[in-house]
Backbone as CSV, one residue per row, in Angstrom:
resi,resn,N_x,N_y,N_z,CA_x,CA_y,CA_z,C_x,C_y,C_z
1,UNK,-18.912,-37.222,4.242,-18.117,-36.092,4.676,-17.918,-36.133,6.191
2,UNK,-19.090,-36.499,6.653,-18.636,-36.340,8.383,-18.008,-37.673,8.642
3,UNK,-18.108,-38.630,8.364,-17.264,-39.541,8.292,-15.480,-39.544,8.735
4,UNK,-15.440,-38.428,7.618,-13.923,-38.084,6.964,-13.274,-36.930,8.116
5,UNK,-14.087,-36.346,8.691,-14.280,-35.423,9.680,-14.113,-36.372,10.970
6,UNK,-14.522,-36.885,10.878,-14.497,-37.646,12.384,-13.240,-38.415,12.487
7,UNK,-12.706,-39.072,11.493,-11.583,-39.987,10.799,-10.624,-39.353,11.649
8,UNK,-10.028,-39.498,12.682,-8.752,-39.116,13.843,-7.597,-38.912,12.744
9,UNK,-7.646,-40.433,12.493,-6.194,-40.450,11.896,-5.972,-39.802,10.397
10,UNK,-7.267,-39.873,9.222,-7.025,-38.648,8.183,-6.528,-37.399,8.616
11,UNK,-7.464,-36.889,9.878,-7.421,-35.502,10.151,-5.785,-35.096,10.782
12,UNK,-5.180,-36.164,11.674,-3.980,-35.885,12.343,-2.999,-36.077,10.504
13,UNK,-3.570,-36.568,10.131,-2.482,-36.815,8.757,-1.998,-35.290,8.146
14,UNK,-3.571,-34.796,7.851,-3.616,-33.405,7.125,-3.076,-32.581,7.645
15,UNK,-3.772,-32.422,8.844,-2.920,-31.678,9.527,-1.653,-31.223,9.779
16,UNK,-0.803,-32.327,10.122,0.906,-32.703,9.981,1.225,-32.360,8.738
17,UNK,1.132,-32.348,7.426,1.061,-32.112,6.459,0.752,-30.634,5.826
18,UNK,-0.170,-29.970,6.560,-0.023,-28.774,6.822,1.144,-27.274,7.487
19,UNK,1.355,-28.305,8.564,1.859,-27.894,10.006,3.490,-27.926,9.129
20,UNK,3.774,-28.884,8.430,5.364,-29.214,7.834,5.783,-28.312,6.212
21,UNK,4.202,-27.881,5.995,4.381,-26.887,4.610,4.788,-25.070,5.179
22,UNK,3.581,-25.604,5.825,3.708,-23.819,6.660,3.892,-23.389,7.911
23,UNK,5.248,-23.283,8.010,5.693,-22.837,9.529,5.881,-21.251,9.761
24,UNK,4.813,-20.539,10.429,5.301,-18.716,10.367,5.891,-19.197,12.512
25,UNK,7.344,-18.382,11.833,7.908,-18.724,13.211,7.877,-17.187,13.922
26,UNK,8.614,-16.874,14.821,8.223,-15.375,15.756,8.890,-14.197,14.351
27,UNK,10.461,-14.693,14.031,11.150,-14.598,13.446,9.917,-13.624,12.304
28,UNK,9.328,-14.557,11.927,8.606,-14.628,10.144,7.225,-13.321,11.013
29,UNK,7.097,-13.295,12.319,5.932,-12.713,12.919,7.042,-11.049,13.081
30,UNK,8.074,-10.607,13.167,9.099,-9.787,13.826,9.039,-9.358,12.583
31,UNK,9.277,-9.637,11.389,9.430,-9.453,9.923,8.292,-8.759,9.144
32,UNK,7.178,-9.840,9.522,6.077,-8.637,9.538,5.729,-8.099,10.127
33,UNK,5.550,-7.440,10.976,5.731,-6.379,11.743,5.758,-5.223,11.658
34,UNK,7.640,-4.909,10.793,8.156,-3.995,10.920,7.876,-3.887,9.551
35,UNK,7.862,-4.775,8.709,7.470,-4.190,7.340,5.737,-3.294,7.446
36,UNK,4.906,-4.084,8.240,3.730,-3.467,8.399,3.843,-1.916,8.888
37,UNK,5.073,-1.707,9.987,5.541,-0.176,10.456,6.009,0.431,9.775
38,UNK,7.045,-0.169,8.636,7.222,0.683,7.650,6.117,1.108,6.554
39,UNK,5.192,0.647,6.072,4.350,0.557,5.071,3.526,1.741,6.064
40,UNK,2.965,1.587,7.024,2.563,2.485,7.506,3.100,4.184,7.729
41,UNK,4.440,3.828,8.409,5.080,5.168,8.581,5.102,6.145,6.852
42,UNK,5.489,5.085,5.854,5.251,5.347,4.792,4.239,6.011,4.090
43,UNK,3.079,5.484,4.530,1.798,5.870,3.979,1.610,7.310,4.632
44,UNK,1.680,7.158,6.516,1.568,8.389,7.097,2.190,10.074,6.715
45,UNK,3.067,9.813,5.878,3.900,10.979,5.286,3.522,11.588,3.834
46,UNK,3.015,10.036,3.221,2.615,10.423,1.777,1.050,11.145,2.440
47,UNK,0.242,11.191,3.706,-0.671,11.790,3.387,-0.404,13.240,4.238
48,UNK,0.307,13.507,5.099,1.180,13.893,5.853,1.293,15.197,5.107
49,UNK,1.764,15.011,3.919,2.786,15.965,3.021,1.816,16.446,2.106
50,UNK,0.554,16.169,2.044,-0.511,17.027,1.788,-0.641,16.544,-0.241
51,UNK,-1.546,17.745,-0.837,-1.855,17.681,-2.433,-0.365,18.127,-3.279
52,UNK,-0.273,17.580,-3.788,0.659,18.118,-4.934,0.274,19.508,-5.380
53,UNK,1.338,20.575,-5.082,0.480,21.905,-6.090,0.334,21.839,-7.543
């Protein structure tokens, strides 16, 4: 295992291979975000607005 760990060129492989599956760009960071502000503002009202009578 440490071997495989130490291995430069496995590790730059995986890596790249990683890096080319999953790209979160600002774009994909701006997106969540505002969905996170909405989900929130959301939540803030449903507790906001109190018990159901």
């Amino acid at each position: 295992m440490a071997d495989l760990l130490l291995d430069e060129p496995a590790v730059d492989s995986v890596l790249g291979q990683m890096r080319d599956v999953w790209k979160f760009t600002t774009t994909d960071l701006d997106d969540l975000l505002a969905r996170l502000d909405r989900h929130t503002a959301d939540h803030h009202e449903e507790s906001s607005a109190g018990p159901a009578p």
